[in-house]
C-alpha positions as CSV (number, residue, x, y, z in Angstrom):
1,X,0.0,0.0,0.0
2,X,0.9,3.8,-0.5
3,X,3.0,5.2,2.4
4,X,0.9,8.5,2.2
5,X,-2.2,6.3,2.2
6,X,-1.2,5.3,5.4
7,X,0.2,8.0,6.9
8,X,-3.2,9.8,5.9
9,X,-4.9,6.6,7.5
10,X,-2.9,6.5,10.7
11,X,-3.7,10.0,11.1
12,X,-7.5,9.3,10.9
13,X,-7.5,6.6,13.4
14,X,-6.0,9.5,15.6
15,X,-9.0,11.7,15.1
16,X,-12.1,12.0,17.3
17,X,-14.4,11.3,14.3
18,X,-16.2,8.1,15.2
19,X,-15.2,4.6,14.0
20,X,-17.7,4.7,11.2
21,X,-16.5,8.1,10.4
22,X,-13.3,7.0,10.4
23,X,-13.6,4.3,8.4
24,X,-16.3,6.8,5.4
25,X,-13.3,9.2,5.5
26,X,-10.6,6.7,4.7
27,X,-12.7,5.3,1.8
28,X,-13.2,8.8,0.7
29,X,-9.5,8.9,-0.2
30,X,-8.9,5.5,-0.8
31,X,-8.2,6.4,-4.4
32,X,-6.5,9.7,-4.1
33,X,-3.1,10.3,-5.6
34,X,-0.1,10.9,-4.0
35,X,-0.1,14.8,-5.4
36,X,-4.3,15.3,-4.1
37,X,-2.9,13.4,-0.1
38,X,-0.1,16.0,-0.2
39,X,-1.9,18.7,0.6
40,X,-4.4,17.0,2.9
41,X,-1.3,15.6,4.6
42,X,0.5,18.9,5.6
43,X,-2.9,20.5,7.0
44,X,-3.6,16.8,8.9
45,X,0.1,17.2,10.3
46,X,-0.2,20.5,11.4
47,X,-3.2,20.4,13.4
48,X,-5.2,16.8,13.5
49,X,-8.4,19.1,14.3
50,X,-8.4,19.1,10.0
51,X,-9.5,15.8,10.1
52,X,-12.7,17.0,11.4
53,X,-13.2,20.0,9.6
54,X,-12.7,18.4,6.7
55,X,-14.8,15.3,7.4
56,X,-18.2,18.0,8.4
57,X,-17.3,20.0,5.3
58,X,-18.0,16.7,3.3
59,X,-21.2,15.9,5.2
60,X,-22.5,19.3,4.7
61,X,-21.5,19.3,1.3
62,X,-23.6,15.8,1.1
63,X,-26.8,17.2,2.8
64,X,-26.9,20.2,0.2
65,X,-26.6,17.8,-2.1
66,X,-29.5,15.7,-1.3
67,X,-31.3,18.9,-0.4
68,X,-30.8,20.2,-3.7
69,X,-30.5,23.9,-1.8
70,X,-28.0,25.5,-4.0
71,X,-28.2,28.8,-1.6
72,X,-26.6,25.9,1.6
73,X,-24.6,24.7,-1.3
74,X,-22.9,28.7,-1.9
75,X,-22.9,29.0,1.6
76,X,-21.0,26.2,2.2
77,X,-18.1,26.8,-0.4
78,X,-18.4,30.1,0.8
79,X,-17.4,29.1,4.2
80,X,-14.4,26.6,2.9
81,X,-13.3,29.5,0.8
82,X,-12.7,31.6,3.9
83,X,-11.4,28.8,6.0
84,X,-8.6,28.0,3.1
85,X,-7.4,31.5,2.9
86,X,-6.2,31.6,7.0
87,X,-4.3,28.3,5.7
């Protein structure tokens, strides 16, 4: 297996998301490349609190979806926007 894969693994076992969380998140990026878990990776390193934040911003991004509310939807990439930019 990839050694970022893991490393981006190991760190998500070292969140406070729950185990099935866990588990969705790790799936989520089961497929990513190398070049989309470097970037992940330094944010995870820096401050494991990403794991969550990242992990909400896709279930929000899933309920606007299902919701078909494209004003949530804006509001939501709105709020990642701003988040990115302190990064």
């Amino acid at each position: 297996m990839d050694k970022k894969f893991d490393l981006f693994k190991d760190l998500v076992l070292k969140s406070d998301l729950s185990d099935e969380d866990k588990f969705t998140f790790v799936m989520l990026f089961s497929r990513s490349t190398d070049e989309e878990l470097d970037v992940v990776l330094k944010l995870m390193k820096e401050d494991l609190d990403w794991v969550k934040k990242m992990f909400r911003n896709y279930k929000m991004k899933i309920e606007a979806k299902i919701s078909k509310d494209s004003k949530k939807w804006d509001d939501i990439l709105a709020r990642e926007k701003k988040l990115l930019d302190t990064v």
